[in-house]
N, C-alpha and C positions, 0 to 999 in steps of 0.2 A: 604387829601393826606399826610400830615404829620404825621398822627400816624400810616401810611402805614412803615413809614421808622424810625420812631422811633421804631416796631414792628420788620423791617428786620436788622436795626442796633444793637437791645436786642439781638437777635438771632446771630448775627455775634459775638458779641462777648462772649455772651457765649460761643459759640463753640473753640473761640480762645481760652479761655480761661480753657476752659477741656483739651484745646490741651496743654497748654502751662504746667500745673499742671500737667498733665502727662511727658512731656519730664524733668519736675525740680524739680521732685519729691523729691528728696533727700535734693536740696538746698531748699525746701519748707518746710519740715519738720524739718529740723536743725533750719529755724527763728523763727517753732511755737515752737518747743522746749524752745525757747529763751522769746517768747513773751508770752504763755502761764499762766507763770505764774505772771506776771507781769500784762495783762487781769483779772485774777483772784481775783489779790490783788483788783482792781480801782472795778471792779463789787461787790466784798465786801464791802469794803467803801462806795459806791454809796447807794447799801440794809441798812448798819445801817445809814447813815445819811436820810434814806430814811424812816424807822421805828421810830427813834429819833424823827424826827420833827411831825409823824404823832401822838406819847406817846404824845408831849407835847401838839399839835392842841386838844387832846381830853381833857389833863386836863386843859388847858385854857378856853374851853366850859363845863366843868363840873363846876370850878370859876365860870364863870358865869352865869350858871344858879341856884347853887344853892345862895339863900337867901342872902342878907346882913346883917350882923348882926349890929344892931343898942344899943348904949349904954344910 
């Protein structure tokens, strides 16, 4: 029964909320304006810290596997 009205409450407020996008449209657009690029910047950052750590996981596993060299 509960995912009956977690199903009718998804649905309710979607709807609210096409409604609600559409009557504030302008004041919605002016925040992503605002937020947009700043989204931008943090999902950049996220991708190279995200590449960075994954360059070094590989040369830390290439260290170790190759050879030790012994004197």
């Amino acid at each position: 029964m509960s995912n009956v009205i977690g199903i009718i409450v998804g649905v309710v407020v979607t709807i609210l909320g096409i409604l609600l996008l559409i009557c504030w449209w302008p004041m919605f657009a002016a925040v992503f304006k605002g937020i947009f690029p700043i989204l931008l910047i943090l999902i950049g950052l996220g991708v190279l810290i995200y590449y960075i750590s994954e360059i070094k996981s590989k040369l830390d596993l290439k260290k170790e596997d190759s050879p030790a060299e012994t004197k």
